[in-house]
FIDRENVEX-714194 format. One line per 5 residues: their letters; for each residue x negated, y negated, z negated of N, C-alpha, C. Coordinates in nm, 3 decimals, decimal comma. Layout:
# residues N
A> X/Y/Z/X/Y/Z/X/Y/Z ~ ...
# end
This chain:
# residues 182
XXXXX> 15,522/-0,100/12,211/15,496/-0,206/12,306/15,382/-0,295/12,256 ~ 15,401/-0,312/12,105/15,275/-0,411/12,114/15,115/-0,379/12,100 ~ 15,128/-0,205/12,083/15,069/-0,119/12,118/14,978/-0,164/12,213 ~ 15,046/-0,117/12,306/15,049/-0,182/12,475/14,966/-0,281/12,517 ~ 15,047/-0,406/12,468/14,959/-0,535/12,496/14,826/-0,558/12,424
XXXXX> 14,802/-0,473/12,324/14,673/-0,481/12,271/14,587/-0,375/12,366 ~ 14,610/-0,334/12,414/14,499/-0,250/12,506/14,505/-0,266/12,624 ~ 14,604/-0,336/12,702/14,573/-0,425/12,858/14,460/-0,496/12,831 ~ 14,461/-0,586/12,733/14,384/-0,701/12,733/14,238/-0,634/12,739 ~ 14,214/-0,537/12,591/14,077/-0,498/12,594/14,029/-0,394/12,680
XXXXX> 14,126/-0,338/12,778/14,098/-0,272/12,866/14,045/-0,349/12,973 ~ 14,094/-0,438/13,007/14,071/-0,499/13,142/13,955/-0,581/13,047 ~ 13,934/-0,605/12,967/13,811/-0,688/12,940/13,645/-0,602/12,901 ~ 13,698/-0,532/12,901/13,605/-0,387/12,920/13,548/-0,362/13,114 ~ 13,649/-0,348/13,136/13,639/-0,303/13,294/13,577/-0,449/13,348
XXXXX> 13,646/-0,527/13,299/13,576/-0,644/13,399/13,443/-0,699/13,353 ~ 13,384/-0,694/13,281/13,250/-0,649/13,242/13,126/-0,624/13,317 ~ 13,041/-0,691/13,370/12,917/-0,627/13,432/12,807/-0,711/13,379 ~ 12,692/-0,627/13,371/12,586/-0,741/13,311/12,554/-0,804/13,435 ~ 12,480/-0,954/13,399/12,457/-1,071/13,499/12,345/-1,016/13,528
XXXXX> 12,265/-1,020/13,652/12,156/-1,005/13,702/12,047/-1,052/13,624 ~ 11,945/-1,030/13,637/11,848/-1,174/13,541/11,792/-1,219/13,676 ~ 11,790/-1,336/13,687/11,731/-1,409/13,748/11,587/-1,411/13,794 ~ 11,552/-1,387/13,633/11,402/-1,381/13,664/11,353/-1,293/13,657 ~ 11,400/-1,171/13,694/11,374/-1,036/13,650/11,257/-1,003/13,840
XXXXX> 11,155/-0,935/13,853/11,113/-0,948/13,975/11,189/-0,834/14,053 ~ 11,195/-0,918/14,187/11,246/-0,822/14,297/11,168/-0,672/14,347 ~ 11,262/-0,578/14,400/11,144/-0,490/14,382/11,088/-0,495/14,471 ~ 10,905/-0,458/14,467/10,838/-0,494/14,594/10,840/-0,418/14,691 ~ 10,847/-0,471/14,861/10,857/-0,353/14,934/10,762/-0,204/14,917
XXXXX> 10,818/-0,113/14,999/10,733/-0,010/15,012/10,605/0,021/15,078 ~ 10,601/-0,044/15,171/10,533/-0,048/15,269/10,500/-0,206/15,321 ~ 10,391/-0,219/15,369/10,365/-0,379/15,444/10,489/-0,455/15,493 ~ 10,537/-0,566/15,467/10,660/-0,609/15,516/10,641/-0,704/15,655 ~ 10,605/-0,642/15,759/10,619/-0,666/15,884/10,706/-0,742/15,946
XXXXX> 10,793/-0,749/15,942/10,931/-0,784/15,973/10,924/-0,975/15,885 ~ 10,937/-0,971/15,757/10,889/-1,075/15,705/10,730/-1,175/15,753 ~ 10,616/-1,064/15,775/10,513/-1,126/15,833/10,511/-1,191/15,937 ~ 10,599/-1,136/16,038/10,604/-1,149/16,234/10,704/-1,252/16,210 ~ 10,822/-1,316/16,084/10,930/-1,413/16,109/10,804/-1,506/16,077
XXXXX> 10,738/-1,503/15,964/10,643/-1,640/15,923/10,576/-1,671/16,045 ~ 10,498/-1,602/16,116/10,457/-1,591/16,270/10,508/-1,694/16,354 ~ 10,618/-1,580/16,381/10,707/-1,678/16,483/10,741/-1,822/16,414 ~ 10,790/-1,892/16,300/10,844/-2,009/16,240/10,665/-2,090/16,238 ~ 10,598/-2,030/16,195/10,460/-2,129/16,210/10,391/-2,125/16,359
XXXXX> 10,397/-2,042/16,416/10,381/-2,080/16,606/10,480/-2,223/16,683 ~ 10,604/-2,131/16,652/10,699/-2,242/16,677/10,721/-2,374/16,675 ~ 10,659/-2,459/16,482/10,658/-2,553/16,424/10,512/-2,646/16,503 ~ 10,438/-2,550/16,526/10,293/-2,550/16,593/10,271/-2,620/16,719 ~ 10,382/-2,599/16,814/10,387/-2,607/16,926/10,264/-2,587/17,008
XXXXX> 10,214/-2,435/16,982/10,118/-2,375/17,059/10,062/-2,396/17,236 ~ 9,964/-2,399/17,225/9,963/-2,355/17,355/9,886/-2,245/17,404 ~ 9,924/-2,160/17,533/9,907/-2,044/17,533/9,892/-2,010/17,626 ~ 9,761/-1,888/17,661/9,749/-1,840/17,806/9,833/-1,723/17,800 ~ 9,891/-1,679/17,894/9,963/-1,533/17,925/9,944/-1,454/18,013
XXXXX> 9,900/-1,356/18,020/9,859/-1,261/18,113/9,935/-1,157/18,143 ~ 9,999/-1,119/18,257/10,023/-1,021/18,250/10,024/-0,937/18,379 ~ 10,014/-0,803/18,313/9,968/-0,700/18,423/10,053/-0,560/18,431 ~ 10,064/-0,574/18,579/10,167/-0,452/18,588/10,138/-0,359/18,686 ~ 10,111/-0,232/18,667/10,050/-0,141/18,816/9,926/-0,178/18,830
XXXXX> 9,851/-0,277/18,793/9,744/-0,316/18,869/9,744/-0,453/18,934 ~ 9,872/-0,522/18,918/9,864/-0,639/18,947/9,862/-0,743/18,848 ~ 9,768/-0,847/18,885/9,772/-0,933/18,766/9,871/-1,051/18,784 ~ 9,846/-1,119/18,683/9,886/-1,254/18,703/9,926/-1,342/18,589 ~ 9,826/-1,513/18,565/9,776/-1,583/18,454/9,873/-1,709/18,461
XXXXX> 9,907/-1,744/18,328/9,966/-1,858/18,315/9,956/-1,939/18,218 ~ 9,905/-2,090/18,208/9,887/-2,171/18,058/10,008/-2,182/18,026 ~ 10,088/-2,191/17,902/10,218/-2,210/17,875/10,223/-2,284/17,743 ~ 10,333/-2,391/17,760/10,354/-2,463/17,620/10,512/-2,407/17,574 ~ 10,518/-2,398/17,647/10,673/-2,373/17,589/10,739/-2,220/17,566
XXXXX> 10,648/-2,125/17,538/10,687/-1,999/17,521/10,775/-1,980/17,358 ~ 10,857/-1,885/17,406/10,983/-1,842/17,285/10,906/-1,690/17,258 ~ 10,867/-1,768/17,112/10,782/-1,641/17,047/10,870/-1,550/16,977 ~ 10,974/-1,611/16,945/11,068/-1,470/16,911/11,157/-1,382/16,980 ~ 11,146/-1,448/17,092/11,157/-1,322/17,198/11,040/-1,235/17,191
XXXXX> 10,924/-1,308/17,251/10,802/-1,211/17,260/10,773/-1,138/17,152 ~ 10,775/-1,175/17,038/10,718/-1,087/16,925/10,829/-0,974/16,889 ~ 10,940/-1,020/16,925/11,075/-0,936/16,916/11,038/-0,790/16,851 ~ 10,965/-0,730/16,957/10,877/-0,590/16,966/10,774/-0,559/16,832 ~ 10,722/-0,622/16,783/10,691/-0,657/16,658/10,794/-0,630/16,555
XXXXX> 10,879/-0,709/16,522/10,958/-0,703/16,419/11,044/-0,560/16,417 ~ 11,076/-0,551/16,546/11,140/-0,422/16,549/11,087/-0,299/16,505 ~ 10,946/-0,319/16,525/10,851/-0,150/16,449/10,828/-0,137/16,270 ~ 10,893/-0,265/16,200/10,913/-0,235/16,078/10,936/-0,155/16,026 ~ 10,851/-0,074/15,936/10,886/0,053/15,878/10,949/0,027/15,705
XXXXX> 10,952/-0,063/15,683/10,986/-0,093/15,542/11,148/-0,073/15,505 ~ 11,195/0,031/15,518/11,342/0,053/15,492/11,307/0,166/15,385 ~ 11,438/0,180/15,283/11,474/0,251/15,176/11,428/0,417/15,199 ~ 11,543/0,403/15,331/11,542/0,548/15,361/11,392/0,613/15,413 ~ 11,257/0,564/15,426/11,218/0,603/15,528/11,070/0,636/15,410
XXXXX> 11,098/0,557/15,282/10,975/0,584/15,234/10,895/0,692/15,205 ~ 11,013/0,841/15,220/10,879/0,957/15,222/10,872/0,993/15,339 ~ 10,882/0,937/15,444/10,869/0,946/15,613/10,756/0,895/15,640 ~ 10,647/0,844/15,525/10,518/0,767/15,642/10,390/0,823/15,517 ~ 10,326/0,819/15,577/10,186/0,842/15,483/10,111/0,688/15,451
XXXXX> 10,067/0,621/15,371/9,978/0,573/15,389/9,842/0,566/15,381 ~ 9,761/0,544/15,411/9,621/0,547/15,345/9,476/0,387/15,354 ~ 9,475/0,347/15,215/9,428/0,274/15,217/9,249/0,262/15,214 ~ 9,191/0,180/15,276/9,056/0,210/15,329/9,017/0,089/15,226 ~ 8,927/0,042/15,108/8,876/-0,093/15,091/8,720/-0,100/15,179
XXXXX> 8,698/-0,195/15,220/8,571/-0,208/15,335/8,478/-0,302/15,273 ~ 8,534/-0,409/15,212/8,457/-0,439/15,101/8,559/-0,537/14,978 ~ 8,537/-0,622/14,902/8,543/-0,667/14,792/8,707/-0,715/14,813 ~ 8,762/-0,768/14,900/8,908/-0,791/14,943/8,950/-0,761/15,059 ~ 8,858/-0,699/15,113/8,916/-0,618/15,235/8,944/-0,498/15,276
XXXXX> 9,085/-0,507/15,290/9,165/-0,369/15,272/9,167/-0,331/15,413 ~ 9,160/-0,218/15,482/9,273/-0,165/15,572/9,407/-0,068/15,514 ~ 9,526/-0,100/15,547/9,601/-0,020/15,517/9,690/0,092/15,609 ~ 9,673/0,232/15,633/9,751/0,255/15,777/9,838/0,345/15,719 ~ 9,968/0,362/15,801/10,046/0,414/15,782/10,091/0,500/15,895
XXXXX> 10,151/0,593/15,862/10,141/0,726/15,948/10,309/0,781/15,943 ~ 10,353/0,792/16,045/10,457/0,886/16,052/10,467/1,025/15,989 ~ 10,565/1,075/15,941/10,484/1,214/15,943/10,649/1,289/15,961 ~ 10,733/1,207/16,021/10,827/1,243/16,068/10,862/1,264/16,224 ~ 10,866/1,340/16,289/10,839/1,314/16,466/10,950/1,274/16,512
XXXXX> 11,064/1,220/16,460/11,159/1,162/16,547/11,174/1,005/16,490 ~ 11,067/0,934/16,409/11,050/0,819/16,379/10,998/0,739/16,518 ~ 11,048/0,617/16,584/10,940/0,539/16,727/10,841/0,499/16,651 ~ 10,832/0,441/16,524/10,707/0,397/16,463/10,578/0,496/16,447 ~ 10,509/0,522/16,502/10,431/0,617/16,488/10,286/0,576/16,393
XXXXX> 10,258/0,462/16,397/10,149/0,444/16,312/10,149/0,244/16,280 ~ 10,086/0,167/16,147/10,107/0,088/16,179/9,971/0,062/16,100 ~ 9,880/-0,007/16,126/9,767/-0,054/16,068/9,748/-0,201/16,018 ~ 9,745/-0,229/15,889/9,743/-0,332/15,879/9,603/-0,375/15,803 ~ 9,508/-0,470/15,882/9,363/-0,562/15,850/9,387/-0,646/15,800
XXXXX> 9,381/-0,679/15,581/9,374/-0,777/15,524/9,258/-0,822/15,502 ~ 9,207/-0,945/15,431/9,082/-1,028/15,401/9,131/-1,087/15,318 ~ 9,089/-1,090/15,167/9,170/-1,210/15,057/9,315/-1,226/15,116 ~ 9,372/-1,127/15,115/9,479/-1,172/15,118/9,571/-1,190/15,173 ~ 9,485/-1,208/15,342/9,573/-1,259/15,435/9,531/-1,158/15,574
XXXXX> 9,638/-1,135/15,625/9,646/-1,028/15,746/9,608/-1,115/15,837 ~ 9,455/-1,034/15,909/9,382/-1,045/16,012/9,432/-0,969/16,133 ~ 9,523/-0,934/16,108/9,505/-0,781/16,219/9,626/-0,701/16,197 ~ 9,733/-0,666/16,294/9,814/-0,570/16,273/9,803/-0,475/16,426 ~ 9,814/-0,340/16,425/9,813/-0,300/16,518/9,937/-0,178/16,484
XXXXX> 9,962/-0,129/16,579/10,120/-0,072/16,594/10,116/0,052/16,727 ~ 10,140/0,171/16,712/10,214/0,229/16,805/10,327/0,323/16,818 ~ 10,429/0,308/16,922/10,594/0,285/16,879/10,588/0,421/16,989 ~ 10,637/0,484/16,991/10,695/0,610/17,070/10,819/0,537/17,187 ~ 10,832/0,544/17,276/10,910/0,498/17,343/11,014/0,607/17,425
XXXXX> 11,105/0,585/17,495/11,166/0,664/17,660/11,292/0,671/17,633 ~ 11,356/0,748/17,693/11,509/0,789/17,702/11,459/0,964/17,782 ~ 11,597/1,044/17,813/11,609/1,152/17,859/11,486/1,150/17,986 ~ 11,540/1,006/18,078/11,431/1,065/18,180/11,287/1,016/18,204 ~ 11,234/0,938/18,068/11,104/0,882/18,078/11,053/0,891/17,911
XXXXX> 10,938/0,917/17,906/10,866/0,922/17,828/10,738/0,795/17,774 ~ 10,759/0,726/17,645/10,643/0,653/17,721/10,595/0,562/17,560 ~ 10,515/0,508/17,568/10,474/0,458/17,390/10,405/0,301/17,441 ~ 10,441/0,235/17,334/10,373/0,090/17,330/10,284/0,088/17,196 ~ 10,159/-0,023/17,278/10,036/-0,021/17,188/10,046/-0,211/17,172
XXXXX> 10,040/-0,230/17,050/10,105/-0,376/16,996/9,927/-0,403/16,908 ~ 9,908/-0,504/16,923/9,805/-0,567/16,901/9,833/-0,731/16,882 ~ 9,841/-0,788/16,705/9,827/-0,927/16,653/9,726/-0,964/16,568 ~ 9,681/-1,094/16,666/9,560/-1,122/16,564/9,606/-1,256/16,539 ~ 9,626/-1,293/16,402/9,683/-1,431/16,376/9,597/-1,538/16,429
XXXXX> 9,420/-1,524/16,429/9,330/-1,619/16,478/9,367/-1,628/16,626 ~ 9,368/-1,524/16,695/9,358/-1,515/16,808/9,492/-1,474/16,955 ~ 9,603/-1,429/16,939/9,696/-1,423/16,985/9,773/-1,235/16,978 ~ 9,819/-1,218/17,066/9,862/-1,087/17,048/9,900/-1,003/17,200 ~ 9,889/-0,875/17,237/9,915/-0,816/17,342/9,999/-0,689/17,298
XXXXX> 10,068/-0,664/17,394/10,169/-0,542/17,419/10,157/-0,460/17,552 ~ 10,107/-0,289/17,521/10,093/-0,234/17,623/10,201/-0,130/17,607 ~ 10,238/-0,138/17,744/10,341/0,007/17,756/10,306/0,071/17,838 ~ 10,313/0,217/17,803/10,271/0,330/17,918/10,400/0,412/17,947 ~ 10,433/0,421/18,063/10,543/0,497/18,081/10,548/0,587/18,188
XXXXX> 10,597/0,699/18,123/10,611/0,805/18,243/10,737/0,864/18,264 ~ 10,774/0,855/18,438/10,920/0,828/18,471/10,932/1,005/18,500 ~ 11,027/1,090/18,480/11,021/1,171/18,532/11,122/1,177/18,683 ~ 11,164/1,065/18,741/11,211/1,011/18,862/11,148/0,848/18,871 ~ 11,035/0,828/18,990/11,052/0,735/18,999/10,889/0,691/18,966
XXXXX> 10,841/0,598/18,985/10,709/0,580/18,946/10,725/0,558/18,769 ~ 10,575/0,565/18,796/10,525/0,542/18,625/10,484/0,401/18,609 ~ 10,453/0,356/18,456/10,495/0,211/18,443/10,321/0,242/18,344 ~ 10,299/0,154/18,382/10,131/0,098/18,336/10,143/-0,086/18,334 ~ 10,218/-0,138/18,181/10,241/-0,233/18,215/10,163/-0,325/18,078
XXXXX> 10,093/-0,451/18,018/10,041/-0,523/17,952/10,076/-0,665/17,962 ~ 10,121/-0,740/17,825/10,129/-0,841/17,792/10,008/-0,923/17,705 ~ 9,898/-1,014/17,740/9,829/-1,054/17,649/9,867/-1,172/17,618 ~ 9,891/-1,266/17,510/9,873/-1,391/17,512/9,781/-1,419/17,406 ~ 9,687/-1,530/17,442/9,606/-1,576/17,355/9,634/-1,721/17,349
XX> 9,597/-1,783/17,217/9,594/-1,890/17,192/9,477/-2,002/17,217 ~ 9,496/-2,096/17,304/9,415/-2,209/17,339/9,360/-2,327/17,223
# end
């Protein structure tokens, strides 16, 4: 027995045992451009901003313009955050290839090379540092439509979303969101 009680103790003090994290140890860096993180800073500095904004949009061929102060950018950018390719699982799913253009200016694009990924390509335009430019195209549809969105953000300048869709019942969808900043 007293056997016993000498090896509960150092058993369970064994098992309960884990080393502490270090604190300052660095996180690991994503794989890929962190999109998802870029488009929240976006939306939280638009927001704080209280922008104002023209909106355009066009559907079939019809237009139609609006100045707006009060737009909910995380709805709109929604579509954005969602084409994040930066997950665990996905990192031998994309190609990248980096372009330097000159002294801090990178392009970086990334490529599917999986065909049942919606992210199909994502381009990202840095300058010292800071992303000028993201462009995006997402594979879209269900069983009875086929159809891809073309995503375009320019932090100077605003951002647009085109969708092309083809219904196999029903018309086809030729539809664009621009908003630019005033």
């Amino acid at each position: 027995m007293r056997y016993f009680s000498f090896l509960l103790p150092l058993g369970l003090l064994l098992t309960g045992c884990e080393p502490t994290p270090d604190a300052d140890a660095p996180a690991m860096p994503p794989a890929f451009f962190d999109l998802g993180g870029y488009m929240q800073g976006q939306i939280d500095s638009l927001a704080n901003n209280s922008v104002l904004v023209e909106k355009t949009i066009e559907l079939n061929g019809t237009v139609e313009s609006h100045e707006m102060a009060d737009i909910n950018f995380a709805n709109d950018l929604r579509v954005f955050r969602e084409a994040d390719i930066n997950k665990p699982a996905w990192i031998e799913k994309y190609a990248a290839d980096t372009q330097r253009l000159s002294g801090s200016h990178l392009i970086i694009r990334y490529t599917a090379l999986d065909s049942s990924l919606q992210t199909r390509s994502l381009l990202v335009d840095q300058d010292r540092g800071q992303v000028r430019r993201v462009e995006i195209v997402r594979r879209t549809g269900t069983v009875l439509s086929d159809g891809r969105h073309e995503l375009w953000y320019e932090a100077a300048k605003g951002y647009s979303v085109r969708t092309v869709q083809e219904n196999r019942f029903g018309d086809d969808v030729d539809a664009s969101i621009e908003v630019r900043w005033k």
